[in-house]
FIMARZA-942093 format. One record per residue: chain; x, y, z of N, C-alpha, C in turn. Coordinates in steps of 0.05 Angstrom, whole numbers. Layout:
// FIMARZA-942093
   chain   n.east   n.north     n.up   ca.east   ca.north    ca.up   c.east   c.north     c.up
       A        X         Y        Z         X          Y        Z        X         Y        Z
...
//
This chain:
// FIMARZA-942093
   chain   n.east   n.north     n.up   ca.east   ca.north    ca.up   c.east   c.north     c.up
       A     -235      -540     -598      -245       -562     -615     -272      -554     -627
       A     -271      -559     -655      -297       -553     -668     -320      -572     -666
       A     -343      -561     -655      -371       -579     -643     -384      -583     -668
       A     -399      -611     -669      -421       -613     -683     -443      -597     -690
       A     -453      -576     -706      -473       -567     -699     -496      -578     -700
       A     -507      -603     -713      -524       -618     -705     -531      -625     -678
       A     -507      -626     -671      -510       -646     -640     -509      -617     -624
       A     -501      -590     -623      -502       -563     -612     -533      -560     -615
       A     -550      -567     -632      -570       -552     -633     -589      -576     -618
       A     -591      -602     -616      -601       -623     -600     -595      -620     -570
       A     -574      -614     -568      -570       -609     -533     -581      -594     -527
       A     -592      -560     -545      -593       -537     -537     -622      -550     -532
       A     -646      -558     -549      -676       -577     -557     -678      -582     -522
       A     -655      -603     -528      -664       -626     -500     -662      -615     -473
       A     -630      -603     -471      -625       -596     -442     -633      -554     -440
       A     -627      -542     -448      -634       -515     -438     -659      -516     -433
       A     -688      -525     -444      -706       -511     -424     -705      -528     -400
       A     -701      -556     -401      -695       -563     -372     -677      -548     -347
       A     -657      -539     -350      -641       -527     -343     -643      -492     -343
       A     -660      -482     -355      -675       -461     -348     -655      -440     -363
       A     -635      -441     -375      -619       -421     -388     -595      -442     -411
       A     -582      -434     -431      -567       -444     -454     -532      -437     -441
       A     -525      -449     -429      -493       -444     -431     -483      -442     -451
       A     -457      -429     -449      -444       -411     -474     -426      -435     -482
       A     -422      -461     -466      -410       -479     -469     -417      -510     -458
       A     -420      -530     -465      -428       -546     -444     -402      -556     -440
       A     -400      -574     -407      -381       -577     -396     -369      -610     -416
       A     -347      -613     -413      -326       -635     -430     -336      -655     -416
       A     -347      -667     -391      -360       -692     -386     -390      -694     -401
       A     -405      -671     -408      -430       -679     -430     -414      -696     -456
       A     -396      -677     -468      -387       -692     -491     -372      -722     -491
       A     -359      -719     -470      -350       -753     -458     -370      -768     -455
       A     -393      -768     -438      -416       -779     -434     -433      -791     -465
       A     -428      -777     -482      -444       -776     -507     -427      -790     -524
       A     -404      -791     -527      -388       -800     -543     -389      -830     -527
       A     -388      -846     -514      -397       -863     -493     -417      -883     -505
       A     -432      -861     -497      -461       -875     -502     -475      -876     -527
       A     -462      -861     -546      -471       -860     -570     -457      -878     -584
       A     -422      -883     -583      -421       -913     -591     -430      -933     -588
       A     -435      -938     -563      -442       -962     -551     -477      -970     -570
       A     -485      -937     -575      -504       -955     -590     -511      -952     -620
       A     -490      -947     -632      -480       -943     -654     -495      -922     -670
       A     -485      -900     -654      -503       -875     -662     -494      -844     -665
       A     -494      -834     -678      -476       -810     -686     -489      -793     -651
       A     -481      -776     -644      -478       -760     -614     -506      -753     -617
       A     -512      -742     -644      -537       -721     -645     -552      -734     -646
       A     -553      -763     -666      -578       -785     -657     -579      -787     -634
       A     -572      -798     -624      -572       -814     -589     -586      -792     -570
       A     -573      -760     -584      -598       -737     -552     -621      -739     -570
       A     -630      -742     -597      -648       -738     -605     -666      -768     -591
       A     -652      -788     -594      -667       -812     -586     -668      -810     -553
       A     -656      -800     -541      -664       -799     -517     -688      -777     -504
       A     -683      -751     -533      -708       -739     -524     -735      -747     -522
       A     -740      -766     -539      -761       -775     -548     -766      -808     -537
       A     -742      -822     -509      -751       -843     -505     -764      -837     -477
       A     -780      -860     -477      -802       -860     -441     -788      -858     -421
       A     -766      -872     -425      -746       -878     -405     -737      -850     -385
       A     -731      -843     -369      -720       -829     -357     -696      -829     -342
       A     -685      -849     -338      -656       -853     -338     -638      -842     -358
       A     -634      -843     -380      -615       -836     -400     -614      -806     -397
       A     -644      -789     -396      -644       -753     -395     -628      -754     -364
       A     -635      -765     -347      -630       -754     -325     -596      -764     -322
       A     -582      -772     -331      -558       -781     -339     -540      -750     -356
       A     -551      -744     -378      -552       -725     -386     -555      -707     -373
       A     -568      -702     -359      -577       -676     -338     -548      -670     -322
       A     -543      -699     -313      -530       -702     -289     -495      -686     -305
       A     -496      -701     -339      -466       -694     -349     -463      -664     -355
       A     -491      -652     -355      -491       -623     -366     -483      -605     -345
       A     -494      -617     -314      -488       -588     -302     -457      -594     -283
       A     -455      -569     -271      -436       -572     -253     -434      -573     -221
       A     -439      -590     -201      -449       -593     -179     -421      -582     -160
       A     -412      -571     -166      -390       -566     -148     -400      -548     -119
       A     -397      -568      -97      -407       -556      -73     -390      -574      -52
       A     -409      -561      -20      -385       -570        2     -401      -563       27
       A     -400      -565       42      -409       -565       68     -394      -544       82
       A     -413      -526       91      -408       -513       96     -391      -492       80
       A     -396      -493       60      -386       -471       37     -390      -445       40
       A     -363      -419       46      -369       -395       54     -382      -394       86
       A     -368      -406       96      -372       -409      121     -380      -384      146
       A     -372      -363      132      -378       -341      145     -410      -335      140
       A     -415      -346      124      -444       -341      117     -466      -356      136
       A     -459      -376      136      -462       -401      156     -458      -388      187
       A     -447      -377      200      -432       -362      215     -461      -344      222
       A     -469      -327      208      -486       -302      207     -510      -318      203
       A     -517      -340      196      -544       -350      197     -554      -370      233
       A     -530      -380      235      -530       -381      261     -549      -360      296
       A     -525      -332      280      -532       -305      299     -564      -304      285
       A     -578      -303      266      -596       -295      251     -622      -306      265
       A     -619      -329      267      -634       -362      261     -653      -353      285
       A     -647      -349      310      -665       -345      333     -690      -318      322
       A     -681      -297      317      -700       -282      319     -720      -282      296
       A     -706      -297      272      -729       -310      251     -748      -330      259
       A     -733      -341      270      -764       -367      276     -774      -360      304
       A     -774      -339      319      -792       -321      333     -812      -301      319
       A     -814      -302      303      -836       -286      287     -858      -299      275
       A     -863      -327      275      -886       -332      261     -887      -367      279
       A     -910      -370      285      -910       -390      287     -903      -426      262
       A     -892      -443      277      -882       -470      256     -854      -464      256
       A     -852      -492      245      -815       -496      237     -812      -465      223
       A     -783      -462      216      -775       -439      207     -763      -459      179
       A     -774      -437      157      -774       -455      136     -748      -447      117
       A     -735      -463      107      -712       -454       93     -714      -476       54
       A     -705      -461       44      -704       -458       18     -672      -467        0
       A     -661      -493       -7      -632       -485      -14     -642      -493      -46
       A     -643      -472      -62      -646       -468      -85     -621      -483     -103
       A     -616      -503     -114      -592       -511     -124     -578      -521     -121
       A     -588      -542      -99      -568       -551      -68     -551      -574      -80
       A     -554      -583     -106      -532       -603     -119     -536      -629     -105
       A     -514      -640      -90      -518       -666      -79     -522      -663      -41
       A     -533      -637      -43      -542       -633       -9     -531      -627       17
       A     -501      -621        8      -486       -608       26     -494      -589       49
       A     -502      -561       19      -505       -536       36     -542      -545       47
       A     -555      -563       41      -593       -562       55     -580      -576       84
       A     -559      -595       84      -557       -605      117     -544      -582      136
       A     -524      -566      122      -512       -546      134     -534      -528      146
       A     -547      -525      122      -565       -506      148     -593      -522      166
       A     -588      -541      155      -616       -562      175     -593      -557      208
       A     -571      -569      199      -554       -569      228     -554      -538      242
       A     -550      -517      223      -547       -499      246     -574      -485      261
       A     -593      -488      246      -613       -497      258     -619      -520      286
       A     -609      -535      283      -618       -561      301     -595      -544      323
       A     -570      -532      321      -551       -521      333     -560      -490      350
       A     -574      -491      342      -593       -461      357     -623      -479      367
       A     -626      -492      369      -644       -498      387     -675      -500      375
       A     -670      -490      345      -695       -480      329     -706      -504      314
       A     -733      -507      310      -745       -528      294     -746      -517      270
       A     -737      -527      242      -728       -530      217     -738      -543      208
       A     -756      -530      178      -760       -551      156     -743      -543      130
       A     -725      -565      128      -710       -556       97     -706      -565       68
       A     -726      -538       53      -719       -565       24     -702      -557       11
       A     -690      -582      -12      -669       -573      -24     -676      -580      -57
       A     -684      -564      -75      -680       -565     -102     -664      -562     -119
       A     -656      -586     -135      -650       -583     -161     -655      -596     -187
       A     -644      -582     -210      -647       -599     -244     -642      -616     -236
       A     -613      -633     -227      -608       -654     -237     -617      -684     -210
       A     -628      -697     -231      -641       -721     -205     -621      -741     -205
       A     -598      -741     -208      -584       -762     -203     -576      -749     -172
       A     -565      -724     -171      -549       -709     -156     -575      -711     -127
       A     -599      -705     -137      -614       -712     -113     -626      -736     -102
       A     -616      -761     -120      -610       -781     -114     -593      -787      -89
       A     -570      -771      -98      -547       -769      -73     -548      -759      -52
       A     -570      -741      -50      -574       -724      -26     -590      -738       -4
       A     -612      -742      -28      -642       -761       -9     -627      -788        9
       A     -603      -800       -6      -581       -820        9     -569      -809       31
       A     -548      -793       36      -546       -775       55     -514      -790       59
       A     -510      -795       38      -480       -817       33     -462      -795       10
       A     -455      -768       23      -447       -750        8     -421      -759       -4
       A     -413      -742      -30      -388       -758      -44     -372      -729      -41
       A     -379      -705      -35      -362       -684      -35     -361      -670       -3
       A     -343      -690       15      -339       -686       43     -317      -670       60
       A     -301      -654       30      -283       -633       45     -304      -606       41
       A     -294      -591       60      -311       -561       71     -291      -543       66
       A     -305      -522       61      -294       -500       50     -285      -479       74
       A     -262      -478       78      -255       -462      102     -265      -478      134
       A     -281      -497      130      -292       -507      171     -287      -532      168
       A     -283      -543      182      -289       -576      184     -306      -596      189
       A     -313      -609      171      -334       -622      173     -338      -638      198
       A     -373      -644      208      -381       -653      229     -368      -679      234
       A     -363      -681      257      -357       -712      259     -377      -732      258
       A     -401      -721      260      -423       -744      252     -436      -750      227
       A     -417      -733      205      -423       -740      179     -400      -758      164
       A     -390      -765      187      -359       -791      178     -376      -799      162
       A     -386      -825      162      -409       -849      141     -422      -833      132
       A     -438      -827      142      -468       -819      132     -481      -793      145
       A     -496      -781      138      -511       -758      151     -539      -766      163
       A     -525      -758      201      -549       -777      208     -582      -773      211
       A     -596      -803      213      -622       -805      205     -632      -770      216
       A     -630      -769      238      -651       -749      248     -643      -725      239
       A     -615      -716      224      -612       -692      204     -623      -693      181
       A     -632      -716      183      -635       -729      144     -666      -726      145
       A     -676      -731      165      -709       -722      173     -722      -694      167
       A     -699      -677      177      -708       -646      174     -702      -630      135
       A     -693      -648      126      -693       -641      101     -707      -656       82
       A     -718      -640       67      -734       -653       34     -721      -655       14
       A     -711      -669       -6      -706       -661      -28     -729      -667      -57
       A     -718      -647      -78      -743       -653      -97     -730      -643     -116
       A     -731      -650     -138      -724       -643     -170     -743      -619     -185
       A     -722      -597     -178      -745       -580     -198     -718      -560     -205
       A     -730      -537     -230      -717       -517     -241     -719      -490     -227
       A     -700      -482     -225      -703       -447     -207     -729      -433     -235
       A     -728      -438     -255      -738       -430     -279     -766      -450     -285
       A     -779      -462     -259      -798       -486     -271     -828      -457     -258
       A     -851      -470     -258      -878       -451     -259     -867      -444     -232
       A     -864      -473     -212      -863       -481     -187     -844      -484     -175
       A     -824      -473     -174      -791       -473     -164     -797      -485     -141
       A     -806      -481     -117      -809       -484      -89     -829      -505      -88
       A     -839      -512     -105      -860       -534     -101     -889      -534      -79
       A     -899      -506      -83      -915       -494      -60     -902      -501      -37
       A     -874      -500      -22      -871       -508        2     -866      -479       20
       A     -864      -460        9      -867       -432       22     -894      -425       35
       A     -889      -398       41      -861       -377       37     -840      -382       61
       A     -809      -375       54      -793       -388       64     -790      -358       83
       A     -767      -375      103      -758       -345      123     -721      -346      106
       A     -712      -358      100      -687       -359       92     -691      -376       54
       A     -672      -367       44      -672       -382       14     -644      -376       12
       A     -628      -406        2      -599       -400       -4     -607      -413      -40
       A     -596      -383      -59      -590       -393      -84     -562      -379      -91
       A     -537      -397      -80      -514       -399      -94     -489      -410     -110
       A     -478      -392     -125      -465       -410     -146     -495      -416     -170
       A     -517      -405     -170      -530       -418     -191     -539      -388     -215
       A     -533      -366     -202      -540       -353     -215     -526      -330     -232
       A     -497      -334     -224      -479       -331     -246     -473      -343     -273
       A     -488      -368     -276      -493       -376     -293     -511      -366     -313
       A     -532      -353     -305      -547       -343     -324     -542      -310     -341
       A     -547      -307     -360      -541       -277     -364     -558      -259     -347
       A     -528      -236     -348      -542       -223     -331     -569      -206     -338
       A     -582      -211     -355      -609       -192     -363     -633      -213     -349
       A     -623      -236     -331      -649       -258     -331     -641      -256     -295
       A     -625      -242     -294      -625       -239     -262     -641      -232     -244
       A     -653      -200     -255      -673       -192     -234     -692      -210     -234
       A     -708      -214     -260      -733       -239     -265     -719      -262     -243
       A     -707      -268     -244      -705       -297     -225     -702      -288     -201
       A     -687      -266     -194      -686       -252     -163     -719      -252     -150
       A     -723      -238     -166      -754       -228     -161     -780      -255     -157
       A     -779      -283     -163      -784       -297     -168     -777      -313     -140
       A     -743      -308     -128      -739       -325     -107     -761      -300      -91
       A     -755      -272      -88      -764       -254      -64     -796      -255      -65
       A     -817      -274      -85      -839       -281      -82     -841      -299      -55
       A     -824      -313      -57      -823       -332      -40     -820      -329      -10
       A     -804      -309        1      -796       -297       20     -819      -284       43
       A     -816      -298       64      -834       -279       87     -825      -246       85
       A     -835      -228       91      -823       -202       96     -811      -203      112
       A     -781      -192      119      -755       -186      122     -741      -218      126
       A     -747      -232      108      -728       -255      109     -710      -245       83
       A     -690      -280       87      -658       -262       75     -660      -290       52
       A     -650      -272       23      -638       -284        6     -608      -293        3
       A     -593      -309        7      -571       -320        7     -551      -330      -15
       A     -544      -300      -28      -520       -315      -49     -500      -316      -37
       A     -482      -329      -63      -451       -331      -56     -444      -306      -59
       A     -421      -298      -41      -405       -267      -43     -404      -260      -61
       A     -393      -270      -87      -395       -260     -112     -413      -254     -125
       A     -431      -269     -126      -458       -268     -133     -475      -236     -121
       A     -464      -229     -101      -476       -197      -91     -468      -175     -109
       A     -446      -180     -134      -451       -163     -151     -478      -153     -166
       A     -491      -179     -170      -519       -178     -195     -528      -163     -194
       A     -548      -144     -213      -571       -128     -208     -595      -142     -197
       A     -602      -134     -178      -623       -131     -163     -655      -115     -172
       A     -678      -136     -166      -699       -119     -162     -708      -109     -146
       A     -726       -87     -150      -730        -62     -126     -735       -73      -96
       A     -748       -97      -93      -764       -106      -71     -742      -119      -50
       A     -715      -119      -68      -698       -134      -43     -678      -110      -42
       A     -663      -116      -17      -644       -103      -12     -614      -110       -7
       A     -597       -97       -8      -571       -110        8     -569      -112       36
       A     -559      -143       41      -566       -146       72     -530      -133       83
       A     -526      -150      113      -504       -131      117     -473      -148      115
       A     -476      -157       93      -461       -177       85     -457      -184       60
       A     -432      -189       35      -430       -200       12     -452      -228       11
       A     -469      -221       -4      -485       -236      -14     -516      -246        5
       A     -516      -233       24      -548       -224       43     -557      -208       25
       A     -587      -213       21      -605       -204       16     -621      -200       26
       A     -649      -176       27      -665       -182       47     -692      -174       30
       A     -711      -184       41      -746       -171       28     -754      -152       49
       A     -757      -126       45      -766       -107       60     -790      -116       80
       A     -788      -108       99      -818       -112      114     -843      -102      101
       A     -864      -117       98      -878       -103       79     -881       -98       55
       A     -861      -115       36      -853       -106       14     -871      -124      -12
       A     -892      -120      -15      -918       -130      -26     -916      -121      -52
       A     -902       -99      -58      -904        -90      -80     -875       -80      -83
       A     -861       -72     -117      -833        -54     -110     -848       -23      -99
       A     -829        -6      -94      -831         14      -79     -833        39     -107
       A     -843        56     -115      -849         74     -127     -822        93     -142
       A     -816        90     -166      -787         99     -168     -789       129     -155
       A     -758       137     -150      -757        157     -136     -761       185     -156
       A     -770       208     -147      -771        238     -158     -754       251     -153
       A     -742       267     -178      -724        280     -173     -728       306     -189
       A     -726       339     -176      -733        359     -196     -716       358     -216
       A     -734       365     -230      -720        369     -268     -694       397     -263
       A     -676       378     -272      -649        387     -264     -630       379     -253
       A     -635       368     -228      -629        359     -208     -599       340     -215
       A     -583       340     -198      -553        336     -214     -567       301     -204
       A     -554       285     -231      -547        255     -219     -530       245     -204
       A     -518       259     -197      -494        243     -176     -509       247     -142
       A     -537       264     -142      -555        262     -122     -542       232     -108
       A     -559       212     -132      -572        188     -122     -535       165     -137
       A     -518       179     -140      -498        160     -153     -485       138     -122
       A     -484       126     -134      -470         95     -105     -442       109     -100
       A     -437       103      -78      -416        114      -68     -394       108      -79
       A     -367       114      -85      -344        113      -98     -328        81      -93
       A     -334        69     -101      -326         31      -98     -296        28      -98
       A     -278        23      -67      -251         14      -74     -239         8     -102
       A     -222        17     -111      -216         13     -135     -199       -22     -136
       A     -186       -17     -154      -179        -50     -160     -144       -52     -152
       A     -131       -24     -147      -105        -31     -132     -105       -44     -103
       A     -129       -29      -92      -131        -44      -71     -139       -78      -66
       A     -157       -82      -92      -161       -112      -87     -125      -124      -95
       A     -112      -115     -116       -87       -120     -118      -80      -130      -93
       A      -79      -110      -85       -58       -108      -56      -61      -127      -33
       A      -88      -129      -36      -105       -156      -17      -93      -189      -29
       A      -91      -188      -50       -92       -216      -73      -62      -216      -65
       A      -40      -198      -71       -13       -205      -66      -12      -206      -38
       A      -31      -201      -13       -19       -202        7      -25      -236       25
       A      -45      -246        4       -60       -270        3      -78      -262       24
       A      -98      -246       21      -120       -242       28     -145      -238       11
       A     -145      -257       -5      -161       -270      -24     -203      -262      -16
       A     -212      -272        3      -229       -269       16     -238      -230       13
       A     -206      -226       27      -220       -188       29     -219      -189        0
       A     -212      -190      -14      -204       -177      -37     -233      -187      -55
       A     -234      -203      -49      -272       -208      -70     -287      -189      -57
       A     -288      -189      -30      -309       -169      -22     -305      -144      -34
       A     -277      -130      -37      -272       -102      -47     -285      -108      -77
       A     -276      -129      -91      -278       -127     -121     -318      -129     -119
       A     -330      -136     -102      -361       -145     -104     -377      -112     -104
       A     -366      -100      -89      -363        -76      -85     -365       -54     -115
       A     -340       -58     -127      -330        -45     -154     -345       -51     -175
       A     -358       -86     -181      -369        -98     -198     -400       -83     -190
       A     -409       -75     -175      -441        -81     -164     -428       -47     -177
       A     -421       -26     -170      -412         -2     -184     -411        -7     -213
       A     -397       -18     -215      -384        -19     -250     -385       -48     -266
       A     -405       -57     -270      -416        -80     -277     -403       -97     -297
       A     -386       -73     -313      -377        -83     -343     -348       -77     -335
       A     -332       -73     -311      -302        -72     -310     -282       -93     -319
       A     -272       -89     -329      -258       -123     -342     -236      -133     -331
       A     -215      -106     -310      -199       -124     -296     -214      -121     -274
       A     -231      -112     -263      -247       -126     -243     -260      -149     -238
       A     -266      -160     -259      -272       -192     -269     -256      -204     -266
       A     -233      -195     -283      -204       -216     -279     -192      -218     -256
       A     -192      -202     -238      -179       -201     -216     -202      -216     -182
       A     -230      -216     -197      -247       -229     -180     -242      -257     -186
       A     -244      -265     -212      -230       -290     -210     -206      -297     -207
       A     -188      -282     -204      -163       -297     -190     -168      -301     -156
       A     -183      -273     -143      -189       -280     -119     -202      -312     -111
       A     -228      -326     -136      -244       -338     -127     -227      -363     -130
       A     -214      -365     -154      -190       -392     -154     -173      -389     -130
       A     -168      -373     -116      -138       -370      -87     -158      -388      -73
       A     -185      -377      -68      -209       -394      -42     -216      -415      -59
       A     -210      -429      -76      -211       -454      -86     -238      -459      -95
       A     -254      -435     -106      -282       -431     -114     -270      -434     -154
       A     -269      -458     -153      -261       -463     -185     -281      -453     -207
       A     -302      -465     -196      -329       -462     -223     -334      -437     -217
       A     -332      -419     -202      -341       -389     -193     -314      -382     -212
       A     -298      -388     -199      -273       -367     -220     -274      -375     -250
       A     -280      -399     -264      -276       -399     -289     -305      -376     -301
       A     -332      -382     -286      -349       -356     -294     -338      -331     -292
       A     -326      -320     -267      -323       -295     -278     -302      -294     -294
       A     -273      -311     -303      -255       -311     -321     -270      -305     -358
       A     -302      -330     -358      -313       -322     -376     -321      -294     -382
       A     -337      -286     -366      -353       -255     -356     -326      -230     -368
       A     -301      -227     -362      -282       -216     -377     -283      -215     -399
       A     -293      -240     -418      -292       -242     -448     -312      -225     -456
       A     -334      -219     -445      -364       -210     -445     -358      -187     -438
       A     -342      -164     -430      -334       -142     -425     -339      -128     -453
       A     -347       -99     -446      -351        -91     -467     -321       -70     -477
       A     -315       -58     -492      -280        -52     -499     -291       -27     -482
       A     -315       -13     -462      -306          2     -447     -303         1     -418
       A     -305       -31     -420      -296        -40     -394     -256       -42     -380
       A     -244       -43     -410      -225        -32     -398     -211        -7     -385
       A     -218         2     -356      -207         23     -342     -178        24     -333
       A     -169        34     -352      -139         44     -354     -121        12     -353
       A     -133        -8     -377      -117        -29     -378     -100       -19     -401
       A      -66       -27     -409       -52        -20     -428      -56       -37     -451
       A      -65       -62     -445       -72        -77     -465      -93      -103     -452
       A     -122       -90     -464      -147       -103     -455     -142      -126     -468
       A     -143      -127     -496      -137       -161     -507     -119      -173     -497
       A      -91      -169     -486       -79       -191     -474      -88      -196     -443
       A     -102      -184     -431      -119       -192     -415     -146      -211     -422
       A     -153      -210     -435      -172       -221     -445     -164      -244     -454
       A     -139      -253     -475      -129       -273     -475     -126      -290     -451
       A     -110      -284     -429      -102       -294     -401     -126      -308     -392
       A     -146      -284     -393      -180       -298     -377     -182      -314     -392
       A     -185      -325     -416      -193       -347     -440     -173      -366     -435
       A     -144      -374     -427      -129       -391     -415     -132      -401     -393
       A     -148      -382     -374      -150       -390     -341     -173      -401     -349
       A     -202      -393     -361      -229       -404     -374     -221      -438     -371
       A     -203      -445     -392      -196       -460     -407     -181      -484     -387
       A     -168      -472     -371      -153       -489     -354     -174      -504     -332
       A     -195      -483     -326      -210       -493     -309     -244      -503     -314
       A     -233      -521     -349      -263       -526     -361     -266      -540     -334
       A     -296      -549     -334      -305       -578     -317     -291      -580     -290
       A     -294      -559     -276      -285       -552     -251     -295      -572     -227
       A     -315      -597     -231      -322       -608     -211     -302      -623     -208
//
């Protein structure tokens, strides 16, 4: 469907710098939302963001906010990750005196900030946890503790978050409205020993990655861990963090005050010196995906992608993995990310465009994935 460009270039005004990056699309509940509200007050779409940019009010933007992004989350989401922060949790908050501070960068309506307040409270450890994001309706929902997205991804949810999430879990967490992209992301509440930013940074292109990597690993005690989603361990990385020992661990070097000095190599010196080691190829994620081992098969493809950045059935085939684990809004990104392949990203495909078509049908099937 052909967009307004009046009303394309008003959303771009109002919501991208809030939102800290321009999606290549906004999701079909902004334009429902607008078509809505713009009758109701007898106003072409593009009037109505322009009049809301410019009213006192803050309800109507934060409404907007709320139709623009996509909050899709879960408790205990990637549970294996959750799993490894558990084993982790003791010997971090032995290292410095105070609560052990944690960071959920993006946390939507607050799922994953109680998940880890609990495994915390579950190791015995005193926890302070905040949880930021854009949209203030969604942290509306969190600061309530009256969650609306109560199936878990792979674990089962606590039994004492039947009703509500109780008072004294609801104690150990902050929530606050800010942009991964604002002066003050963290709201001076650092430096953290743990920071979870997942699901938020596939969204951005990838040239704004390291800058925002580098930005969370300011934040970071030395050898504390950055926490993406498994997929998300493809990105490029800046010098000062590392791969932890896990799809999507990160770590800040001990010490790591500064990046580290690029490396020397004599003039000559073959490049395959320093080349990454040879990345499972993509029959094998095949072979994982038909055997419904979905899970291995992202890790192999995270692997290939972090190698080969621009592979296009490596894209396509990470998002079929991420739709099997029911990671919708993760699979329709990398379904996009295929379109964004460059024509020498096809490695030994027979026909890249009808692949490319397929990803733009699966894209398509899974607009507005919340």
């Amino acid at each position: 469907m052909r967009r307004d460009p009046l009303l394309e270039r008003a959303l771009a005004r109002l919501l991208s710098p809030r939102l800290g990056h321009a999606p290549s699309r906004w999701p079909e509940t902004l334009y429902l939302h607008l078509r809505q509200r713009a009758a109701a007050a007898g106003q072409s779409e593009a009037e109505y963001v322009e009049r809301v940019g410019q009213a006192s009010e803050a309800a109507p933007l934060a409404m907007l906010l709320d139709a623009a992004t996509i909050g899709h989350t879960a408790a205990y989401r990637h549970p294996e990750q959750f799993e490894r922060l558990k084993r982790a949790i003791a010997s971090l908050a032995g290292r410095r005196p105070g609560p052990l501070r944690i960071w959920c960068a993006g946390c939507s309506t607050g799922e994953e900030a109680y998940s880890a307040a609990e495994c915390a409270e579950a190791a015995g450890v005193d926890a302070a946890v905040l949880g930021t994001d854009v949209n203030p309706v969604a942290i509306a929902v969190a600061r309530s503790g009256l969650l609306p997205q109560r199936s878990a991804v792979g674990a089962p949810l606590p039994a004492a978050w039947a009703e509500r999430v109780p008072e004294a879990l609801r104690r150990r967490v902050r929530f606050e409205v800010a942009s991964l992209t604002a002066a003050q992301p963290a709201l001076g509440a650092g430096p953290f020993d743990v920071i979870f930013c997942r699901n938020v940074l596939i969204y951005f292109e990838r040239e704004q990655v390291p800058r925002l990597l580098a930005r969370l690993a300011a934040e970071l005690v030395p050898g504390g861990y950055l926490i993406l989603s498994p997929a998300e361990g493809i990105l490029p990385l800046p010098p000062e963090l590392g791969r932890g020992p896990a799809p999507g661990w990160l770590q800040l070097a001990e010490g790591a005050d500064a990046p580290p000095p690029p490396s020397r190599r004599a003039p000559g010196a073959a490049a395959a010196e320093s080349a990454p080691a040879q990345a499972p190829g993509v029959e094998e994620a095949a072979r994982l995906l038909s055997a419904g081992r979905a899970a291995d098969a992202e890790q192999v493809l995270s692997g290939l992608l972090n190698a080969d950045p621009d592979h296009l059935e490596g894209w396509f085939l990470l998002g079929e993995a991420l739709l099997a684990r029911g990671e919708r809004a993760q699979a329709r990104a990398a379904f996009l990310r295929v379109l964004r392949c460059s024509a020498g990203g096809a490695r030994g495909v027979d026909d890249a465009e009808a692949l490319r078509r397929a990803a733009a049908r699966r894209a398509e099937a899974l607009r507005d994935p919340r």
